[in-house]
N, C-alpha and C positions, 0 to 999 in steps of 0.2 A: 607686499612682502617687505618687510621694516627691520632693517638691521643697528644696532647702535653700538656702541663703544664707550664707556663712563672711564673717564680724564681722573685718575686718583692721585693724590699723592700727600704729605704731611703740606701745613701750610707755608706760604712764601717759599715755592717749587718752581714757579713760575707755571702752577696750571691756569690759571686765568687771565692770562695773558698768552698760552698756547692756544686756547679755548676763542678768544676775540680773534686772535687773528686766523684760528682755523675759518671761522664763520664772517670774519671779515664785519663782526661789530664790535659793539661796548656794551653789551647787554649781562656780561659777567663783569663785575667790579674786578679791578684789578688795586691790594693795596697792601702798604708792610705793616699788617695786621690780619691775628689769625681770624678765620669763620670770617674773611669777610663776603662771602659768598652762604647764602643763607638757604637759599632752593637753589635746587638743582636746572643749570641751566639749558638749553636742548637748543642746536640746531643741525640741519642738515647740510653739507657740501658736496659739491658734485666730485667725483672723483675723477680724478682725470685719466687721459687715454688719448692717444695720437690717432691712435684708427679711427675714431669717431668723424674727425675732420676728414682723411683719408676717402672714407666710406661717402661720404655728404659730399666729397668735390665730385666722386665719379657718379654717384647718383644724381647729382644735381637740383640736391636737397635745398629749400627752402631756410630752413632751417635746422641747428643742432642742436637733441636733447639727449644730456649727460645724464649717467648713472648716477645715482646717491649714497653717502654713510651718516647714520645721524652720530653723533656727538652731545656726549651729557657731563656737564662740567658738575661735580661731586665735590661740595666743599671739604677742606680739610681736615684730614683723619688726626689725631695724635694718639699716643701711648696710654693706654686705655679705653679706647675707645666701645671694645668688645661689653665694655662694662658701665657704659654710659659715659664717658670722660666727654669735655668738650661736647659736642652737640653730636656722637659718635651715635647713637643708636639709630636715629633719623637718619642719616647715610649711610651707615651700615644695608639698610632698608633700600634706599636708593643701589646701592651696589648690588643685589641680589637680581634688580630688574633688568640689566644690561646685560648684552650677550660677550661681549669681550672687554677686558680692563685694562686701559694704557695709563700705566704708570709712568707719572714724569718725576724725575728724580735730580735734584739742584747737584751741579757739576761741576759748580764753580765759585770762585773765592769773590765777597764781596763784603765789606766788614760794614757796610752800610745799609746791606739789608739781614735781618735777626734772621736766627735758625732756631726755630723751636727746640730743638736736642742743642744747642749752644756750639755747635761747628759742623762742616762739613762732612760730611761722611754718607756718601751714597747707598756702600752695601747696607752699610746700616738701617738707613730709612727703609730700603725694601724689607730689610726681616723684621723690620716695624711694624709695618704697614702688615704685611702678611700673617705674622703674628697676629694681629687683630684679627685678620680675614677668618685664620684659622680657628682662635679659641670662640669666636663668633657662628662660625661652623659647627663648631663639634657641641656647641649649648643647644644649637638646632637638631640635630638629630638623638641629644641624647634626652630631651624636650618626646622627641617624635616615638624615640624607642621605647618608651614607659607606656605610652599609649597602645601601641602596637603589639607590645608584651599581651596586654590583658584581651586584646581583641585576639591574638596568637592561641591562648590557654584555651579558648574558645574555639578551637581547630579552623580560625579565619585563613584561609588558602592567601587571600592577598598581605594578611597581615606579614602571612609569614613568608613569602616572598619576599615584601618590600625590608624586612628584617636580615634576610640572608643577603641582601644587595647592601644593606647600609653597615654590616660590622668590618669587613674591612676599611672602609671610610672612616668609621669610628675611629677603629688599630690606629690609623694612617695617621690620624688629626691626632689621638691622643701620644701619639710616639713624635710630636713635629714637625710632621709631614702633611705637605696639603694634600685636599682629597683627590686631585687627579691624578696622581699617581699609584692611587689604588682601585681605583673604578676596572672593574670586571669587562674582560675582553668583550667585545658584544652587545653591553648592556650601558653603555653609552648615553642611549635617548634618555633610557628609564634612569640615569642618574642625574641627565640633563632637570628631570621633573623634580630634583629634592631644590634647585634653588641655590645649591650651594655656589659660594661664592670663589673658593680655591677649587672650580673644575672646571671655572672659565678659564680660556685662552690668556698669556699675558704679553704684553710688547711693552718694554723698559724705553722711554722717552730720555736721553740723557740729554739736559738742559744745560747747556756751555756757554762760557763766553764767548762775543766776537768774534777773538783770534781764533777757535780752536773750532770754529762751526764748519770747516772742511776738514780737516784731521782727526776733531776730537783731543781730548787729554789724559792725563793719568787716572780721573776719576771714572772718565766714561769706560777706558780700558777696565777697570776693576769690574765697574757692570755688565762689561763684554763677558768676560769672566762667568759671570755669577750667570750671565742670560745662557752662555753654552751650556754649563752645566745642567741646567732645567730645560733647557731645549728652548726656551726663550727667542724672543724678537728681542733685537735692536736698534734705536734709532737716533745719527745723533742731532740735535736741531739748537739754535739760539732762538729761544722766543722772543731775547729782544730786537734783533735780525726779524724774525717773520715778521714783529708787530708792523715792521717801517714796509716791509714786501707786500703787506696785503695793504696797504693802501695805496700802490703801484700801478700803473695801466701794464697793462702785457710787455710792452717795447720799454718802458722804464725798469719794469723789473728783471728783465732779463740782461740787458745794460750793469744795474745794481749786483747781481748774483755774477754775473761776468767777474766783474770788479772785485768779491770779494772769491775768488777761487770756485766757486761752487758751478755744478750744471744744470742745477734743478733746487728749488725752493725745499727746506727738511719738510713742510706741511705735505708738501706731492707725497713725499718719503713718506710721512705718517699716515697720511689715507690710503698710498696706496697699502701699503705694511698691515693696516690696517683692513684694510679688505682680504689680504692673505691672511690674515689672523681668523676669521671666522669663514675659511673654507669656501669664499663665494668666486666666483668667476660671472664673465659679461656675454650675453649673445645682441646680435642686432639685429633690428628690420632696416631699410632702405625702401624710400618712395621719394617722388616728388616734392611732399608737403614736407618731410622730415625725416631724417635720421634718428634712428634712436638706440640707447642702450639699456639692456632690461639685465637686472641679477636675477642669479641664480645658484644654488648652492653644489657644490662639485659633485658630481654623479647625478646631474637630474634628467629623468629621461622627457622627451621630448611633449606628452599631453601636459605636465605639469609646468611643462618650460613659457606652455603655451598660457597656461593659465594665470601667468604673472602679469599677463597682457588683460585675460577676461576667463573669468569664468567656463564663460561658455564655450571657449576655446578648446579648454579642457573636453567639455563636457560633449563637444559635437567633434573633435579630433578625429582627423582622416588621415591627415599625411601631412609632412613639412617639406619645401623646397628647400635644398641642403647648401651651400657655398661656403668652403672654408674663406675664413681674410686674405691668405695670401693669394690662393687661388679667385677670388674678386678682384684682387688686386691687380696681378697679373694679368687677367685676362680683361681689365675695365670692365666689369658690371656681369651681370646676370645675365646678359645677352652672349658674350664672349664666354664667360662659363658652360651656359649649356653647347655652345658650338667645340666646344674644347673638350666634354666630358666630363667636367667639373662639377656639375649640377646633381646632385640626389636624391632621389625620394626617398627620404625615410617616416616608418611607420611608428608606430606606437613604444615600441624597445629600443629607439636609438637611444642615447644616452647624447646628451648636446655637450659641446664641446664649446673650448672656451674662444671665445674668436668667429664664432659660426652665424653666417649671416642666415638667416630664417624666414618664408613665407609660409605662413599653418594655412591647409587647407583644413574645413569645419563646416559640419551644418549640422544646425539647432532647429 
């Protein structure tokens, strides 16, 4: 189960230089020229979590394996892009296939590196960026509706379905409004399947200077701003701070982030923000050999949870041995649980919980 997140923003934003230091390489060019990222770049990072270690000490785990979020670094949109501007059509495409979009948006003054729009201005960039998303949308389904029209006239049941689903999105897009704000209570998945790009999830990246990477500044307040209103994430981070952090050993970097006010690296902040942005939460096993953390998407019930593991988990599902975290915690392990009552059997309808240590009983 493959979750991603595509890194947008106009060029010289500092996404590729978010991007290396999320993934802790140089495989995205970082440079002050636009498009200079030419494919889209992918990597995955583990996300972090304090339990994981928790879980592994009382287990007496071998080893720790972390959860992941992949990461697709999207070269640079500009102001037309909906209409091929710039190298817009081919990432355009790229941004369709990702399931959530974190925009990073430049937050700060620096007269040595160019701004494609010729100065600063954050909100801006976003109703740039969006604008594109948007009239790039609304050419997609009004593409989709001529079609559907003539298979419609022909009394097609699905045509006409997927017709009644898409004119409020249409409304929505053609009055400037993205499409997720119109998508029909309910029907959610089925609008998940048009592709559109304004019914992704969004989380505003505000890229700051130095000084301002524990407070933030006036510019990021303005996105704070604009992110309430849209129900928006925000997050505020110095990519040129992360860049020097990920190449840090653990007790260096926590030294460094001491130093400069912070309690935690903004990249923590963005995966994990990032894993809240598309709905998923963690469960674990515990053995000998390893600790693990496996996603899962919020409400999943317990054969499907199992099936992130193996198939046939799924498919031979009997029961799961049940331990919340704190209660493992508390009671040191699985052993201390069940003497305590902590321990549960659940069936087929549990619904797993975020935090829930898990053994699937199964036979195939």
């Amino acid at each position: 189960m493959g979750f991603n997140c595509g890194i947008v923003g106009l060029p010289n934003v500092g996404k590729s230089t978010l991007f290396n230091a999320l993934t802790q390489t140089a495989s995205a060019q970082s440079a002050n020229y636009p498009f200079c990222t030419i494919e889209p770049n992918t990597g995955r990072v583990a996300v972090p979590d304090a339990r994981l270690g928790e879980l592994a000490r009382i287990g007496h785990s071998q080893k720790e394996v972390p959860t992941s979020l992949e990461f697709v670094d999207i070269a640079g949109l500009v102001r037309g892009a909906s209409k091929g501007e710039g190298l817009g059509n081919q990432f355009l495409a790229n941004i369709r296939e990702v399931d959530a979009i974190i925009h990073v948006l430049r937050c700060f003054d620096d007269d040595d590196i160019t701004h494609v729009e010729g100065g600063v201005d954050p909100v801006r960039d976003a109703e740039i960026i969006e604008t594109e998303l948007m009239l790039a949308d609304l050419a997609s389904l009004e593409r989709r509706e001529v079609t559907l029209q003539k298979r419609a006239r022909g009394n097609d049941r699905e045509a006409k379905e997927q017709l009644e689903l898409m004119k409020p999105l249409i409304e929505a897009l053609q009055n400037g409004q993205p499409a997720r704000t119109a998508v029909p209570k309910g029907q959610e998945r089925e609008a998940a399947r048009l592709q559109l790009m304004t019914t992704k999830p969004v989380l505003y990246v505000c890229n700051v200077e130095e000084g301002s990477a524990a407070t933030g500044n006036r510019y990021s307040e303005e996105v704070k701003k604009r992110a309430e209103a849209e129900g928006a994430g925000v997050v505020i981070v110095s990519a040129a701070i992360e860049a020097e952090v990920s190449q840090l050993d653990s007790e260096e970097r926590g030294e460094f982030l001491d130093g400069l006010g912070l309690s935690d690296s903004g990249l923590d902040r963005v995966i994990a923000a990032g894993y809240r942005l598309l709905g998923l939460q963690t469960y674990f096993t515990v053995g000998p050999k390893e600790t693990r953390a496996w996603t899962i998407t919020e409400g999943t019930k317990a054969p499907q949870a199992a099936a992130v593991i193996h198939n046939d988990f799924e498919r031979g599902f009997i029961a799961c041995e049940t331990v919340a975290y704190d209660d493992y915690i508390e009671y040191g392990g699985e052993s201390g649980a069940r003497e305590a009552g902590k321990l549960r059997i659940e069936g087929k309808s549990y619904v797993v919980q975020d935090g829930d240590v898990l053994l699937f009983r199964f036979n195939v």
